[in-house]
Structures are given as structure tokens and as C-alpha cells.
C-alpha positions in Angstrom: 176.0 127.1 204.4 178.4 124.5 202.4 179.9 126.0 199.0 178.2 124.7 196.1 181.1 121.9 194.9 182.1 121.7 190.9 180.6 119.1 190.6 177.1 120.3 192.4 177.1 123.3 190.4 177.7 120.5 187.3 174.3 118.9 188.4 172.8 122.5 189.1 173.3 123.7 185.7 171.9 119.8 184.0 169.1 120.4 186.1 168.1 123.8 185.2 168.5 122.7 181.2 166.2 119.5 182.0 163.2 121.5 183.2 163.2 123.6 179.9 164.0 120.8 177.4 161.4 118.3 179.5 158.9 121.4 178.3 159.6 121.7 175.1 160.9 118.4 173.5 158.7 115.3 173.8 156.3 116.9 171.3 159.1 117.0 168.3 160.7 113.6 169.9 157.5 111.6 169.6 157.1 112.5 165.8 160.8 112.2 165.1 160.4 108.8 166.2 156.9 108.5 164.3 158.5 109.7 161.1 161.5 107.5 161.7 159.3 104.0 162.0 157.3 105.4 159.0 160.7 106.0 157.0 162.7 102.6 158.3 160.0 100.6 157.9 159.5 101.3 154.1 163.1 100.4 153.3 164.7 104.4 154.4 167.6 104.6 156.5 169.0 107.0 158.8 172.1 108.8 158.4 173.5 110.3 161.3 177.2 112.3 162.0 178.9 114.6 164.0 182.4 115.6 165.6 184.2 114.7 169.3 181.3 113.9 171.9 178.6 114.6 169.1 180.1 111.7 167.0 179.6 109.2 170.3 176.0 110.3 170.4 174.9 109.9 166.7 177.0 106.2 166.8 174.9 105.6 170.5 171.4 106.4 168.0 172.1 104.2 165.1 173.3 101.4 167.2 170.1 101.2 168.9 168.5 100.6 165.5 170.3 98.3 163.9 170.4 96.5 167.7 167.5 97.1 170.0 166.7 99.6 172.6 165.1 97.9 175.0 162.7 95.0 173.3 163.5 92.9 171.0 162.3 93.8 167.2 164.0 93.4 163.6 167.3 95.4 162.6 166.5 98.7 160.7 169.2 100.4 158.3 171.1 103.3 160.5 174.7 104.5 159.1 176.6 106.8 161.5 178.7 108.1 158.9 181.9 109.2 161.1 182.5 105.2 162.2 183.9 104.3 158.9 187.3 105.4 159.6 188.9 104.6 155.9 186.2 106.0 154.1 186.6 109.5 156.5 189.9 109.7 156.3 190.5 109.1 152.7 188.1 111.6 151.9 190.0 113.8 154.5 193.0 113.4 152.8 191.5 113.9 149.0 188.9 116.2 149.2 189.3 118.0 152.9 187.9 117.5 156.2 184.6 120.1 155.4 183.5 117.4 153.2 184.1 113.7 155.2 180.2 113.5 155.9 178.8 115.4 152.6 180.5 112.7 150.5 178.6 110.0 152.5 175.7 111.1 151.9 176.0 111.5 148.6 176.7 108.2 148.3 174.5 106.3 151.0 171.6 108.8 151.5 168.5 108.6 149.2 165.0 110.5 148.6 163.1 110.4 151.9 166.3 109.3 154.0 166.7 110.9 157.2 170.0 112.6 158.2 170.7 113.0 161.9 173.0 115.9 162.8 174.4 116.3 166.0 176.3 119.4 167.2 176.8 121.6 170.3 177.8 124.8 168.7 175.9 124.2 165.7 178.6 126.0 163.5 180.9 123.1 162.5 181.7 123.4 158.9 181.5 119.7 157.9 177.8 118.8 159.2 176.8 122.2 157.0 178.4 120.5 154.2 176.4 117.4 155.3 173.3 118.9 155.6 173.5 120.9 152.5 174.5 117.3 150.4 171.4 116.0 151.7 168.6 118.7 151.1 170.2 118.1 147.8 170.0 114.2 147.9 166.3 114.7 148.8 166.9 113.5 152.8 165.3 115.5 155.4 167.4 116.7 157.7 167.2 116.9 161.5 169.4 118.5 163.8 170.4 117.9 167.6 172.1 121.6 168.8 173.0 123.4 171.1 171.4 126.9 172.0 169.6 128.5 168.8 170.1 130.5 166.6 173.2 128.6 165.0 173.6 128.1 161.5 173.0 124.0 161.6 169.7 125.3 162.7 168.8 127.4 159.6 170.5 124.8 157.6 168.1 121.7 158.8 164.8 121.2 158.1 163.7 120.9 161.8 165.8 121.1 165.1 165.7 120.4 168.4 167.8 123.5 170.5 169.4 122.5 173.8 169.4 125.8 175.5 172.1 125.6 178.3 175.3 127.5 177.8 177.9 124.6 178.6 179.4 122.0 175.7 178.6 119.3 178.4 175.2 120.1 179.4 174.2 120.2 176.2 175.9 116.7 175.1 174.4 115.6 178.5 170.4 116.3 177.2 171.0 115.3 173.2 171.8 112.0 175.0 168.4 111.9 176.7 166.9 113.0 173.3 168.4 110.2 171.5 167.0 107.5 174.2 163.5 109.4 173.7 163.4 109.2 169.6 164.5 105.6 170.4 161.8 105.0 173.0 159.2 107.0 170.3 160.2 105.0 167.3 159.9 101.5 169.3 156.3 102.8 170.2 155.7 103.9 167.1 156.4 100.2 165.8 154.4 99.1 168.5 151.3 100.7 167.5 151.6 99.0 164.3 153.4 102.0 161.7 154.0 100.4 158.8 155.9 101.2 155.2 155.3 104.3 154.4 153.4 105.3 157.3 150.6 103.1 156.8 149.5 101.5 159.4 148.5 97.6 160.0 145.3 96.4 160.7 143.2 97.0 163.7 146.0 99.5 164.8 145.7 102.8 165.5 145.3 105.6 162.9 148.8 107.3 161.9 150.0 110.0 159.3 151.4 108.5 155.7 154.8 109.8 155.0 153.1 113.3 154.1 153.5 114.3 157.4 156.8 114.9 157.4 157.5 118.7 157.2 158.3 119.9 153.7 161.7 121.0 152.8 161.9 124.9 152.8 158.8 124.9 154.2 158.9 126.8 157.0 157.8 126.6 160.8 154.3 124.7 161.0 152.3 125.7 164.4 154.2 123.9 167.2 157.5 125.3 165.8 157.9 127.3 169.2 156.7 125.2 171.6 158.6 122.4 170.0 161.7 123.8 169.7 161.7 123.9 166.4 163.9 126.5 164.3 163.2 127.1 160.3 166.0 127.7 158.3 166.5 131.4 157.5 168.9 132.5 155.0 171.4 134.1 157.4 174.3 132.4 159.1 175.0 133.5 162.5 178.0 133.0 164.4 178.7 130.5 167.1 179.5 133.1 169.8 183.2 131.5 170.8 182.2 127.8 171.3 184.3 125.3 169.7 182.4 123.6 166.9 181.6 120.1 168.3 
């Protein structure tokens, strides 16, 4: 029998990490991307940060808004807050690195924004800062993670847990979930969600902007099956991987 190669056993481990992310995400995905063309399309924008590999991801998301995915449709308002390099390194230099995305939210997020947070080890000190700016700001906040519990998790209002124990495996499927909320939201529009969740008419029936899970709330029925983590008020430690 042929040894297993690095980069086999790469594939191995992507492939076992698929199979349980294929179960539980497309149910959270297709409402994030509901929500998302309920929010955009009444004049919202999406926020979205993180650090390394994670920033690359939430920059991927946003430019598919304000571009296209695959068909062509108007520009919607996405900020990935880590891209402004003058605005993150001034407030670096004044007011520390913990607080280069909280300050951008406080000054670009508003009541019924989105934030998108994106992290492998869920433990990085500036997207708590973030996330805590923004329940504050009235945003909702999502978070992409890696395995759960994490304190990004307890700090969101809803999360989607990779659960795979490599950095790269993880940055691997929050990649795929990006393309999926992307793929969601551009069906979403299709099917005719309009501001506020309302929909055109002749389309299909859809939520109004109530259906987007209260902050503090707590875990609604598919919290399990979707992945889906409510915050608790404990802060657990990221178990030795580097906060990306």
C-alpha cells in the first residue's frame, strides 16, 4: 500500500470537514443570504473583517457584492473594514491594534447593518472588540469560526462553526461558505426580496426583516442542526491556535 502523501492527507482531512459542514450549513447559509438581500436591499450594508487568511475571505465576500457573483445585478453597499489601510493603521498607531475594526464600525455600521466576522481560532482580540462595537451600534453580528466553543462564538449573534482542527481546513470551508451566502443572496434577489424584506409582486412569499434573530436572544430551534452557537457569558480559551 502507497503512504498517504502530505498533500493526500491535506485533501483527507478537507474532505472529512466537508461531509460535516455540507450537513449542517446550507440551512443557516440560505437565510444568511435571505437576511442579507432583505438588509442590502433597504439601503443596509455589510461590514465584514478579520486578520491574515480571514481578512482575504471577508474582502473575497464584500467584493462579490459590490461586483457580482456570477449574474449580473446592481452594486450593493459591502465595506471589508481591514482594506482601508490608512484608516487601520492610524487607528493602530493612536488607539491600539484591539481596536482597528471596532472604530470602523462605529463609524460606518448602522441599526440593522450586518457585520461579518471571520476567524479560525475565534479568540482574536480585535474582531471581539468589533463585535462588541456593533451589538452596541445596533448591527447584528455573524461570525465565520473555527471549531466551537470560542469566544467570537458567544460574542455573535449567530455563527457558523467549522469543525476541523487545522487553520487551513477551516479557511478552506469559510471560503465555500462565503460562495454559498453569495449564491443565497443572489437567489434570494431572484425571488424577488425586496427593502425590508418585502417581497415584489407575484413573487414568492418571504419573512420582513423580523426574521432576523433578536440580539441576546438565544438559540431558536435549528440552532444545533444549523450550527448555530448563542452567546453565553463565558469566554473560553482558544486551545493553542494562533488567533487568525
Amino acid at each position: 500500500m502507497r503512504p498517504v502523501s502530505a498533500s493526500g492527507g491535506h485533501c483527507d482531512a478537507l474532505d472529512k470537514a466537508l461531509g460535516d459542514f455540507r450537513a449542517r450549513a446550507p440551512h443557516t447559509v440560505d437565510r444568511w443570504g435571505e437576511l442579507l438581500a432583505a438588509v442590502l436591499t433597504g439601503g443596509g450594508r455589510l461590514l465584514a473583517a478579520g486578520n491574515g487568511g480571514s481578512a482575504a475571505q471577508a474582502q473575497h465576500l464584500t467584493a462579490e457584492l459590490v461586483g457580482r457573483y456570477r449574474d449580473d445585478r446592481p452594486p450593493f453597499s459591502a465595506i471589508a473594514l481591514h482594506a482601508d489601510t490608512s484608516s487601520t493603521t492610524a487607528i493602530a498607531n493612536d488607539y491600539g491594534v484591539d481596536e482597528v475594526f471596532a472604530r470602523q464600525v462605529r463609524a460606518h455600521g448602522r441599526d440593522d447593518d450586518i457585520l461579518m466576522l471571520l476567524s479560525t481560532s475565534g479568540a482574536s482580540a480585535n474582531l471581539l472588540a468589533a463585535a462588541e462595537a456593533a451589538r452596541e451600534a445596533g448591527l447584528h453580528v455573524w461570525a465565520l469560526t473555527g471549531p466551537a466553543p470560542n469566544p467570537l462564538a458567544a460574542a455573535a449573534d449567530e455563527v457558523l462553526a467549522v469543525e476541523a482542527p487545522s487553520t487551513a481546513t477551516v479557511q478552506e470551508l469559510h471560503l465555500v461558505a462565503v460562495h454559498m451566502v453569495c449564491e443565497a443572496f443572489d437567489a434570494a434577489l431572484e425571488r424577488g426580496w425586496g427593502a425590508k424584506g418585502r417581497r415584489r409582486a407575484g413573487a414568492a412569499a418571504a419573512p420582513d426583516r423580523t426574521g432576523v434573530p433578536a440580539r441576546g436572544a438565544g438559540g431558536g430551534p435549528h440552532a444545533l442542526q444549523a450550527g448555530l452557537i448563542r452567546r453565553t457569558p463565558d469566554d473560553l480559551p482558544h486551545g493553542g491556535r494562533r488567533h487568525e
